[in-house]
CHARMM-style PDB file with segment names, atoms N, HN, CA, C and O in Angstrom:
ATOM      1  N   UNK     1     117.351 123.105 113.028  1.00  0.00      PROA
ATOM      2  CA  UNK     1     116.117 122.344 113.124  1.00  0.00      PROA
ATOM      3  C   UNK     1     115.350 122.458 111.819  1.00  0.00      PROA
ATOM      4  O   UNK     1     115.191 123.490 111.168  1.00  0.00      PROA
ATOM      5  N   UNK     2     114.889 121.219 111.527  1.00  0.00      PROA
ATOM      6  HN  UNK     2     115.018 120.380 112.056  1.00  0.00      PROA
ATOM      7  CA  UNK     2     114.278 121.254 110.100  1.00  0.00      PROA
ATOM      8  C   UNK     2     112.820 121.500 109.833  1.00  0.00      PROA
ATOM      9  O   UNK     2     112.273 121.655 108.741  1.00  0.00      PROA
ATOM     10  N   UNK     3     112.188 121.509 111.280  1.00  0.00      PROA
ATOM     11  HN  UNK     3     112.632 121.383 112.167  1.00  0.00      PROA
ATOM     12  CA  UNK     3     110.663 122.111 111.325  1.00  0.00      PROA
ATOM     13  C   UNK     3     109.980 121.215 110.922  1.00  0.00      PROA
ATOM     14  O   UNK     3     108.938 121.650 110.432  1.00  0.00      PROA
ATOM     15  N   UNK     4     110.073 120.072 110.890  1.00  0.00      PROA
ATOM     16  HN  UNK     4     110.919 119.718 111.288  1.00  0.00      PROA
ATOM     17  CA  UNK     4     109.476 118.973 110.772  1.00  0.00      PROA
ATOM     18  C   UNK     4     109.672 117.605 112.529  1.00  0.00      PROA
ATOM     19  O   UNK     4     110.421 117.026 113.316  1.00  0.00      PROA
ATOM     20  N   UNK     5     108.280 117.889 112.077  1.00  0.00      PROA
ATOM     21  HN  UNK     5     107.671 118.360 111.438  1.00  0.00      PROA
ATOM     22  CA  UNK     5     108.006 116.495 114.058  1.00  0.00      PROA
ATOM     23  C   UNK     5     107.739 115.545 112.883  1.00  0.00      PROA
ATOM     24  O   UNK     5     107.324 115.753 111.743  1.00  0.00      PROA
ATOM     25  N   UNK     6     108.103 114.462 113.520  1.00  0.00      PROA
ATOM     26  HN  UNK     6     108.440 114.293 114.447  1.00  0.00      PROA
ATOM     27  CA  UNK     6     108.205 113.251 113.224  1.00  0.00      PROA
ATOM     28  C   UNK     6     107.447 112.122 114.582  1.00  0.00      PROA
ATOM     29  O   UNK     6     107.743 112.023 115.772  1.00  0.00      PROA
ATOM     30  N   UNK     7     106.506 111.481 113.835  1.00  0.00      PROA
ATOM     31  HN  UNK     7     106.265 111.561 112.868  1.00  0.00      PROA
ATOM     32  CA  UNK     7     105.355 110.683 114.697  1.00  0.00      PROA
ATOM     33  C   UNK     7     105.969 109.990 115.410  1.00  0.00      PROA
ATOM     34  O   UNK     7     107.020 109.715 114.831  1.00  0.00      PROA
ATOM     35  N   UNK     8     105.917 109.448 116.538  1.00  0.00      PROA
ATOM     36  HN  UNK     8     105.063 109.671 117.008  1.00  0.00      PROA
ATOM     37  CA  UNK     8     106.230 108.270 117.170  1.00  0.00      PROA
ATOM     38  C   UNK     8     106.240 107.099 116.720  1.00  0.00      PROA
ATOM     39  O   UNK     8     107.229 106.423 116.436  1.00  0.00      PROA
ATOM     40  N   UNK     9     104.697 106.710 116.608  1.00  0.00      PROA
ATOM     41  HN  UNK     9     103.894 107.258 116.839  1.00  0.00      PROA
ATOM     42  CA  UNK     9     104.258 105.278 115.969  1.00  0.00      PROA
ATOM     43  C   UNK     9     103.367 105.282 114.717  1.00  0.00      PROA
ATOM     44  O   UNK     9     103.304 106.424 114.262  1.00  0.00      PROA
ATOM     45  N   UNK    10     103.000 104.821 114.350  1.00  0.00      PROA
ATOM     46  HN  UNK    10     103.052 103.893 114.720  1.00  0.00      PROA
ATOM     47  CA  UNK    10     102.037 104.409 113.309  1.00  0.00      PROA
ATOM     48  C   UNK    10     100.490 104.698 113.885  1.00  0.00      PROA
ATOM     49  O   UNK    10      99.802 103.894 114.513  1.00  0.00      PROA
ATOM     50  N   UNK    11     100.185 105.859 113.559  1.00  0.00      PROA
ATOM     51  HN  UNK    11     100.744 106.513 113.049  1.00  0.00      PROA
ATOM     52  CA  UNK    11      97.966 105.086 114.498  1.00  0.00      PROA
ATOM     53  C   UNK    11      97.566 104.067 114.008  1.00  0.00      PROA
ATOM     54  O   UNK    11      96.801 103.443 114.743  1.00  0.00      PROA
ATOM     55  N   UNK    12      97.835 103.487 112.737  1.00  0.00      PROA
ATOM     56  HN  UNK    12      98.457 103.994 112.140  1.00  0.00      PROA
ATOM     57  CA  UNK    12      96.806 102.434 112.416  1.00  0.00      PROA
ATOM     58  C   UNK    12      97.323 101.170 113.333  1.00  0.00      PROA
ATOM     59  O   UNK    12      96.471 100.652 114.054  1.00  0.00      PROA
ATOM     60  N   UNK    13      98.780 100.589 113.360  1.00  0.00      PROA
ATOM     61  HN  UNK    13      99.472 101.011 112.774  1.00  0.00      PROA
ATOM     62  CA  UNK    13      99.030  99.338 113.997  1.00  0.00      PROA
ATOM     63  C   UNK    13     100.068  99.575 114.950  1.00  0.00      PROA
ATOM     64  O   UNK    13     100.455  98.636 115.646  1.00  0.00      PROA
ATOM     65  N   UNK    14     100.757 101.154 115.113  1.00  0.00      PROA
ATOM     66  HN  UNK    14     100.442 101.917 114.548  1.00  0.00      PROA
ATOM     67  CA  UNK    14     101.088 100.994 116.823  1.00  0.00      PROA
ATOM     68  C   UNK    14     102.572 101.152 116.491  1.00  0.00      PROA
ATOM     69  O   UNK    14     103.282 101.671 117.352  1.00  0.00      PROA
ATOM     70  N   UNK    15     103.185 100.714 115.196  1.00  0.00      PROA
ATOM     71  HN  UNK    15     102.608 100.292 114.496  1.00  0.00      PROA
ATOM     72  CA  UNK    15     104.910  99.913 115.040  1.00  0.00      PROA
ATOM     73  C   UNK    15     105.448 101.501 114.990  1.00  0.00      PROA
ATOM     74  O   UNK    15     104.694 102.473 114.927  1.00  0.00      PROA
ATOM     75  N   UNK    16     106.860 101.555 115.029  1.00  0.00      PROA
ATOM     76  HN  UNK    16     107.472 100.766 115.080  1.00  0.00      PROA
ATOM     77  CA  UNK    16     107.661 102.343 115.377  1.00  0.00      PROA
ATOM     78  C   UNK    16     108.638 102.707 113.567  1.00  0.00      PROA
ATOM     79  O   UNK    16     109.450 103.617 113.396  1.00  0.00      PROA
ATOM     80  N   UNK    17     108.272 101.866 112.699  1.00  0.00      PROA
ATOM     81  HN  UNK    17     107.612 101.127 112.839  1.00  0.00      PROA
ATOM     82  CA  UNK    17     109.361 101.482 112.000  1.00  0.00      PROA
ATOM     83  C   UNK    17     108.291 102.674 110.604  1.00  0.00      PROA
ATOM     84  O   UNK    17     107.519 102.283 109.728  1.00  0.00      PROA
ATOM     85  N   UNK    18     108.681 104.004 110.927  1.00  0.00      PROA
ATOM     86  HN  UNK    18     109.308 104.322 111.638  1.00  0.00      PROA
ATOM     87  CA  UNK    18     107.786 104.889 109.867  1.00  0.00      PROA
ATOM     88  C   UNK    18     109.184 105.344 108.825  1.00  0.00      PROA
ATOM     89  O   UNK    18     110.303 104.869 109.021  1.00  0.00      PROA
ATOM     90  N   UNK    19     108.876 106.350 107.697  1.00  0.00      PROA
ATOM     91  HN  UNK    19     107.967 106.735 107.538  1.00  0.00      PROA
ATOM     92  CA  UNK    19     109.839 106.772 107.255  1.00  0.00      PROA
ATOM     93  C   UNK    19     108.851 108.187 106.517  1.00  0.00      PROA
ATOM     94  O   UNK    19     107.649 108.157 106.254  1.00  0.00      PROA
ATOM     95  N   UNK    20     110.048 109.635 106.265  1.00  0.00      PROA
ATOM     96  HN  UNK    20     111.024 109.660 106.478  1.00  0.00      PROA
ATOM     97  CA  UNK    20     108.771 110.407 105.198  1.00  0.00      PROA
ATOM     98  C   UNK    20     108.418 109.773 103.952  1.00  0.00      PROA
ATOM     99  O   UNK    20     109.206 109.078 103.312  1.00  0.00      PROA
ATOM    100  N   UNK    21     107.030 110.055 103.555  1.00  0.00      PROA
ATOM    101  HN  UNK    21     106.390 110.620 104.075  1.00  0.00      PROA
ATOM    102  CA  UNK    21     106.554 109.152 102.923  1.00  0.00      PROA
ATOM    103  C   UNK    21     106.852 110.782 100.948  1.00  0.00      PROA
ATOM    104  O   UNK    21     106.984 112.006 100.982  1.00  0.00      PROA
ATOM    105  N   UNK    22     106.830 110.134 100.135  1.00  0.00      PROA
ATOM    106  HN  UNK    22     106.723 109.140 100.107  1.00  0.00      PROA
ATOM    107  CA  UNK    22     106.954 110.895  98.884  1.00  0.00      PROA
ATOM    108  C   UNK    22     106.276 111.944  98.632  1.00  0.00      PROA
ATOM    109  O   UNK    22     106.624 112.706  97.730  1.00  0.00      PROA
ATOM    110  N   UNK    23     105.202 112.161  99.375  1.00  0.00      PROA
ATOM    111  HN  UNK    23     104.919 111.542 100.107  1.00  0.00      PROA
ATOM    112  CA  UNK    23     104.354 113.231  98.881  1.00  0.00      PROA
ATOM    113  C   UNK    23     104.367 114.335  98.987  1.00  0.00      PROA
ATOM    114  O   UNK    23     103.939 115.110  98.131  1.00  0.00      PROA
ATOM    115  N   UNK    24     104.909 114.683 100.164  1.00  0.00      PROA
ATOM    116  HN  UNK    24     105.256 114.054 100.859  1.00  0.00      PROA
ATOM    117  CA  UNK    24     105.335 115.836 100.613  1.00  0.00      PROA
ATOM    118  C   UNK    24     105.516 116.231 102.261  1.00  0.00      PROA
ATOM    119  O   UNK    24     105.465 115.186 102.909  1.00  0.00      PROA
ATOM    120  N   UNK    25     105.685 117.260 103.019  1.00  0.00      PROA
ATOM    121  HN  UNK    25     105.727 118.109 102.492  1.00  0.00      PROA
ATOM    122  CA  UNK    25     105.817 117.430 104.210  1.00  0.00      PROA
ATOM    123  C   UNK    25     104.284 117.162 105.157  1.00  0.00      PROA
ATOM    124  O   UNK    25     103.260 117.832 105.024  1.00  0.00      PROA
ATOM    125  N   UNK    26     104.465 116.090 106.039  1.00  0.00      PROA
ATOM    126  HN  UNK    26     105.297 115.545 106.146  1.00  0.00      PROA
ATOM    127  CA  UNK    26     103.874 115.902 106.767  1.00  0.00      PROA
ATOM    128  C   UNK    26     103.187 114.698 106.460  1.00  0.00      PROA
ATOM    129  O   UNK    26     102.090 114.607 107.012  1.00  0.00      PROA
ATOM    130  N   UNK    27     103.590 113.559 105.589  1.00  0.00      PROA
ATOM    131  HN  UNK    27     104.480 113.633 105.141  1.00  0.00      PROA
ATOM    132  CA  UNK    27     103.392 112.516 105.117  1.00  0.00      PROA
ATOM    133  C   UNK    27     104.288 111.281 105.580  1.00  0.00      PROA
ATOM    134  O   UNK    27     105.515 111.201 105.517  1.00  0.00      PROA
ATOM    135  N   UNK    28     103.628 110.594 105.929  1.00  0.00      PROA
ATOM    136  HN  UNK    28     102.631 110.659 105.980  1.00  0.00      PROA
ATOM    137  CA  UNK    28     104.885 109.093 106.627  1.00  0.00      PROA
ATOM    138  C   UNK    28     104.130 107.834 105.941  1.00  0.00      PROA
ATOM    139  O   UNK    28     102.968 107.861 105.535  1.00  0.00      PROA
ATOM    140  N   UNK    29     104.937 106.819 105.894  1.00  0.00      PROA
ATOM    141  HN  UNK    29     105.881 106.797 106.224  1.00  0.00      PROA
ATOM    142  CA  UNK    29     104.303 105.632 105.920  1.00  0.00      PROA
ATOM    143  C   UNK    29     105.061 104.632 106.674  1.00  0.00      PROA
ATOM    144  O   UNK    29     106.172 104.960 107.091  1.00  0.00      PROA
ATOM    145  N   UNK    30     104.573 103.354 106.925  1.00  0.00      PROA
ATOM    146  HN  UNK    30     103.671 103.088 106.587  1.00  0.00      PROA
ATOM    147  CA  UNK    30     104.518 102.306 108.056  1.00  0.00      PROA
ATOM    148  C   UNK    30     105.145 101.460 107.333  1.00  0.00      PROA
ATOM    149  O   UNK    30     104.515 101.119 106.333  1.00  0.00      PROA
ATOM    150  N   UNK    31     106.268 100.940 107.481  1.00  0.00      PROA
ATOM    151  HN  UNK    31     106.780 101.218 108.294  1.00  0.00      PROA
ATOM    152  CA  UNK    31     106.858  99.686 106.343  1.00  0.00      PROA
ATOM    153  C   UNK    31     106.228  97.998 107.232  1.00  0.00      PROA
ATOM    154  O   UNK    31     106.145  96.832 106.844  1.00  0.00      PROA
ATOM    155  N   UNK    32     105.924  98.657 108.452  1.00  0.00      PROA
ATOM    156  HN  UNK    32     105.992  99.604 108.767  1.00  0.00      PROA
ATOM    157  CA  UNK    32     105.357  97.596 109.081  1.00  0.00      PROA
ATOM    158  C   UNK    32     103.351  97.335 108.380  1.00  0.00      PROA
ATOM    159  O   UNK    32     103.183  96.339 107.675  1.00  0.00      PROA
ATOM    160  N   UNK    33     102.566  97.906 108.552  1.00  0.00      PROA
ATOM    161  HN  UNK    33     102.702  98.715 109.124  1.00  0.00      PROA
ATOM    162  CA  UNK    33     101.445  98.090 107.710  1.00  0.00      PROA
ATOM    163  C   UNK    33     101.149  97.672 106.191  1.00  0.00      PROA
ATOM    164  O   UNK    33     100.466  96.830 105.609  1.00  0.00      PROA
ATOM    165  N   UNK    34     102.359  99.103 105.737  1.00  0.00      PROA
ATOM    166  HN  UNK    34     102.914  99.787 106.210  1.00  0.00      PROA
ATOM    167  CA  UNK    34     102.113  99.211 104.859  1.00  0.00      PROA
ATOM    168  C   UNK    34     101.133 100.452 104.143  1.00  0.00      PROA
ATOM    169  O   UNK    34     100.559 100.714 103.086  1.00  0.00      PROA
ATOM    170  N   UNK    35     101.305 100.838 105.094  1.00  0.00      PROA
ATOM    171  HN  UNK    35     101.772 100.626 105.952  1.00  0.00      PROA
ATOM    172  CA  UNK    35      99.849 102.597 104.776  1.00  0.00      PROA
ATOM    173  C   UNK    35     100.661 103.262 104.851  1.00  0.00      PROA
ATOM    174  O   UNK    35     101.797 103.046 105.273  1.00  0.00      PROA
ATOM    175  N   UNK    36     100.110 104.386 104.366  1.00  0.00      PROA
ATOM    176  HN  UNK    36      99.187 104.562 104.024  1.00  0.00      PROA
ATOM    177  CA  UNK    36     100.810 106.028 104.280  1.00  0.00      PROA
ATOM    178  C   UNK    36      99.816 107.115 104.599  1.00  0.00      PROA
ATOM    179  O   UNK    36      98.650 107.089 104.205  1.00  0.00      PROA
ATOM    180  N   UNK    37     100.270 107.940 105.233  1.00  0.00      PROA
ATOM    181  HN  UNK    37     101.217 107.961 105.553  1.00  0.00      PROA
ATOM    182  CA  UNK    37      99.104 109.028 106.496  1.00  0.00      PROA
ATOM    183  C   UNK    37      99.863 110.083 106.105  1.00  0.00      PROA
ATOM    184  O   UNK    37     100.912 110.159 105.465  1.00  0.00      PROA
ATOM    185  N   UNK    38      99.055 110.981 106.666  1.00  0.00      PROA
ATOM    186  HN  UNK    38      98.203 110.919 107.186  1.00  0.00      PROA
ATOM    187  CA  UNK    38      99.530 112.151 106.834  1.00  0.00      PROA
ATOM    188  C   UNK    38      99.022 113.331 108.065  1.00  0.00      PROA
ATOM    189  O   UNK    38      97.832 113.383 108.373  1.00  0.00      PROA
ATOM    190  N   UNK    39     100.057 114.265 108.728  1.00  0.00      PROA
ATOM    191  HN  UNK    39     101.025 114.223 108.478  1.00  0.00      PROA
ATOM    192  CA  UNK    39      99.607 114.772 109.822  1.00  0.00      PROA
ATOM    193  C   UNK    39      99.826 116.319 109.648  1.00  0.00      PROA
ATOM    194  O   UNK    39     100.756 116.548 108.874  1.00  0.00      PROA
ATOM    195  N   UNK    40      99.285 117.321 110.103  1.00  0.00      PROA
ATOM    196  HN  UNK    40      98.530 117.135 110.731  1.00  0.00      PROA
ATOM    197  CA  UNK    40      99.058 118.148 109.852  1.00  0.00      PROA
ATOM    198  C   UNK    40      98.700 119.436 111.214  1.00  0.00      PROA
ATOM    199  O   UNK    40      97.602 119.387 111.767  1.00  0.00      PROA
ATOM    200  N   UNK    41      99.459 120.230 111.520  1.00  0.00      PROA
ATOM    201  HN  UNK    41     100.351 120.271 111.070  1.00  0.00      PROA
ATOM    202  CA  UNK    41      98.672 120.863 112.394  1.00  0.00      PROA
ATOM    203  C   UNK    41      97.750 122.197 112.329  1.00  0.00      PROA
ATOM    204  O   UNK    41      98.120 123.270 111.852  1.00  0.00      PROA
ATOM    205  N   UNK    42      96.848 122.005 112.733  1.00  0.00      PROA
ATOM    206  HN  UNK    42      96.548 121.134 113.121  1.00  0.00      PROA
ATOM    207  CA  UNK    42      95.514 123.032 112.611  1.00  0.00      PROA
ATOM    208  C   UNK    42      95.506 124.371 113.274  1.00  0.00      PROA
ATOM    209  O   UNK    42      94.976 125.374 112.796  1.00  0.00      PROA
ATOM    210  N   UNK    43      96.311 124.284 114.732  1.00  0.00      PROA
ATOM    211  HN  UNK    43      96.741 123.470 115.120  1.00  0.00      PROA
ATOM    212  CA  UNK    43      95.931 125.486 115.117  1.00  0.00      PROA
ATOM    213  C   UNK    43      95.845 125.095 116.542  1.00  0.00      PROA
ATOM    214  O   UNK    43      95.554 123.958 116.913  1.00  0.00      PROA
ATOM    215  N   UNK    44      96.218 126.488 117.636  1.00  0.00      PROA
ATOM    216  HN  UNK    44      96.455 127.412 117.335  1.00  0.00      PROA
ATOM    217  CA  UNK    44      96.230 126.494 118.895  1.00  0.00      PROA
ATOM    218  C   UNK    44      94.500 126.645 119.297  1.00  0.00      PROA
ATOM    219  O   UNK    44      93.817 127.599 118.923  1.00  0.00      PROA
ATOM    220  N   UNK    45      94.033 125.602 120.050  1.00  0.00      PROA
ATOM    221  HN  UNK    45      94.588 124.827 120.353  1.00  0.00      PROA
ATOM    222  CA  UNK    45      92.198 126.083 120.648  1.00  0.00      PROA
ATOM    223  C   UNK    45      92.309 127.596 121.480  1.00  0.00      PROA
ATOM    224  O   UNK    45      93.240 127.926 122.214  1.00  0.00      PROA
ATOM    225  N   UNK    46      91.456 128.169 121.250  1.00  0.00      PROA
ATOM    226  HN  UNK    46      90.699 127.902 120.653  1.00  0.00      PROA
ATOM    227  CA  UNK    46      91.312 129.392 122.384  1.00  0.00      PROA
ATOM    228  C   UNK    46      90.970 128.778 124.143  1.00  0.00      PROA
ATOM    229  O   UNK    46      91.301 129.444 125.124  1.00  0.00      PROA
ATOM    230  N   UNK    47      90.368 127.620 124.229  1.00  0.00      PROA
ATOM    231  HN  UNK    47      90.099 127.079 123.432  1.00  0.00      PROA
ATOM    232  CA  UNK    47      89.631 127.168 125.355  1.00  0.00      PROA
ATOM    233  C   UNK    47      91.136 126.844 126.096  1.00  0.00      PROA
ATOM    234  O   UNK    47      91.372 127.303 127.214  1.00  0.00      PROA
ATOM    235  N   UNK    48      91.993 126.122 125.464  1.00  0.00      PROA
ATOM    236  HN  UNK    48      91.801 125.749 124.556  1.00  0.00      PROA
ATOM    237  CA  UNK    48      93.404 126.283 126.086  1.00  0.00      PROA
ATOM    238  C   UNK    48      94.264 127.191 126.621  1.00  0.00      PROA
ATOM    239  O   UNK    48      95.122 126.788 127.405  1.00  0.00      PROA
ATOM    240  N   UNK    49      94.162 128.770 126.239  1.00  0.00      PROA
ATOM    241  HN  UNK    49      93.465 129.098 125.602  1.00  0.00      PROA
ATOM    242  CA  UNK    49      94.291 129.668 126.557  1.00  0.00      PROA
ATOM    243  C   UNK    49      93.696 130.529 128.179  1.00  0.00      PROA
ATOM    244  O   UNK    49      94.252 131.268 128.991  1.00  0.00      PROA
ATOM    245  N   UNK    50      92.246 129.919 128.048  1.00  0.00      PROA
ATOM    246  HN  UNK    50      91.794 129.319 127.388  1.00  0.00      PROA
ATOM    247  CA  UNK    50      91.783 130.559 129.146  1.00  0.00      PROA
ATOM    248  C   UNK    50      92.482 129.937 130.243  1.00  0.00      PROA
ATOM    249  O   UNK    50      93.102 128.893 130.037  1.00  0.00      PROA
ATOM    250  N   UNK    51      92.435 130.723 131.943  1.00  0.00      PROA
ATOM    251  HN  UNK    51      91.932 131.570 132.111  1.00  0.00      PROA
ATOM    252  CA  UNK    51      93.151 129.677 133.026  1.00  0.00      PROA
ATOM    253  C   UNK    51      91.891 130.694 133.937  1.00  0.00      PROA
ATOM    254  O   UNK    51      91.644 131.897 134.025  1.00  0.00      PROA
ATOM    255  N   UNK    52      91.376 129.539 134.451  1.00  0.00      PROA
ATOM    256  HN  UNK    52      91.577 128.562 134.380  1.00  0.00      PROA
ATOM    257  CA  UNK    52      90.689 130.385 135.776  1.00  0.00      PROA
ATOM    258  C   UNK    52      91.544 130.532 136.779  1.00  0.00      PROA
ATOM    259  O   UNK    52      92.318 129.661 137.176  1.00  0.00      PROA
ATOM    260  N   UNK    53      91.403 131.879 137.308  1.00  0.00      PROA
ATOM    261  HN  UNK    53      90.774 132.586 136.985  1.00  0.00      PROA
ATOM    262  CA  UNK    53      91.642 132.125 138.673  1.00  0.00      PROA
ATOM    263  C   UNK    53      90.777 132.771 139.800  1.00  0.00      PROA
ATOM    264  O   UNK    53      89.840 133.567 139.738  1.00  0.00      PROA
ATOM    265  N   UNK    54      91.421 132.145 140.884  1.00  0.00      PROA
ATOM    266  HN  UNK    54      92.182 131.498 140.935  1.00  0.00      PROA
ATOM    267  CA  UNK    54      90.700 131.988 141.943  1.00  0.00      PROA
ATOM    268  C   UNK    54      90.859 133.686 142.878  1.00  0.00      PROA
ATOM    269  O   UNK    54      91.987 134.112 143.123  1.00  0.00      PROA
ATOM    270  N   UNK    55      89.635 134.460 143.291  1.00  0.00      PROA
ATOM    271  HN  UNK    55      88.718 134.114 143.092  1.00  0.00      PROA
ATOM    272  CA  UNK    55      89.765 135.650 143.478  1.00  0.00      PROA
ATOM    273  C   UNK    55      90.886 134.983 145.024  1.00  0.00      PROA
ATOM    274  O   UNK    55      90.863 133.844 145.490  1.00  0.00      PROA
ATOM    275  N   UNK    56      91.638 136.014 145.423  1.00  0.00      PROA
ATOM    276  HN  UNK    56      91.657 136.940 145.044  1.00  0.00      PROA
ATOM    277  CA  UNK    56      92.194 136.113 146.628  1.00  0.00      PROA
ATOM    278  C   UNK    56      93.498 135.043 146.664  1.00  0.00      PROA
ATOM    279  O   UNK    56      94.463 135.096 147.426  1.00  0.00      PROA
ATOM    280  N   UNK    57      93.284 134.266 145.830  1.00  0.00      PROA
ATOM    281  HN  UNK    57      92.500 134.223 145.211  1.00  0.00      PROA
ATOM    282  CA  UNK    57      94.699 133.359 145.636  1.00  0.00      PROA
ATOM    283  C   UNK    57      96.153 133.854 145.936  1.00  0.00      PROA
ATOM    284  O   UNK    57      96.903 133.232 146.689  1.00  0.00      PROA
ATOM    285  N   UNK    58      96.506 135.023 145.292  1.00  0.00      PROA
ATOM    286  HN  UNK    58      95.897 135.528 144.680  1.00  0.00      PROA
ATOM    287  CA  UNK    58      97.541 135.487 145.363  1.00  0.00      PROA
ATOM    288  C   UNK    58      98.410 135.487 144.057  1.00  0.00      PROA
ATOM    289  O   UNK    58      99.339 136.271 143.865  1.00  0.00      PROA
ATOM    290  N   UNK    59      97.902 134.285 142.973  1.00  0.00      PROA
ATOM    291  HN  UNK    59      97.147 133.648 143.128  1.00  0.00      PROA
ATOM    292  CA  UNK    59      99.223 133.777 142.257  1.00  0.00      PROA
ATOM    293  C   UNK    59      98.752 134.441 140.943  1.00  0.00      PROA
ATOM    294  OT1 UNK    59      99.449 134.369 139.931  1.00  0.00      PROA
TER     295      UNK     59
END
């Protein structure tokens, strides 16, 4: 695995038809558009982490 995700679609117009774009990792562009983006991930939220539980539940 090369550790690279690869977008689905385009955000700006939706099309499917992306490729990596020159700049470096985490860069695509839209041959449908015509733009070039880039995505990046930031980090797990802590608020995702929490899970309430319910006293007496069991689980």
């Amino acid at each position: 695995m090369s550790g690279r995700a690869a977008p689905f679609y385009c955000p700006y117009c939706g099309d499917e038809d992306l490729r990596p774009h020159e700049t470096g990792h985490g860069a695509w562009e839209c041959a449908s558009c015509n733009r070039a983006f880039q995505l990046k991930f930031l980090g797990l939220l802590t608020r995702g982490l929490v899970r309430d539980e319910v006293e007496g539940d069991g689980t």
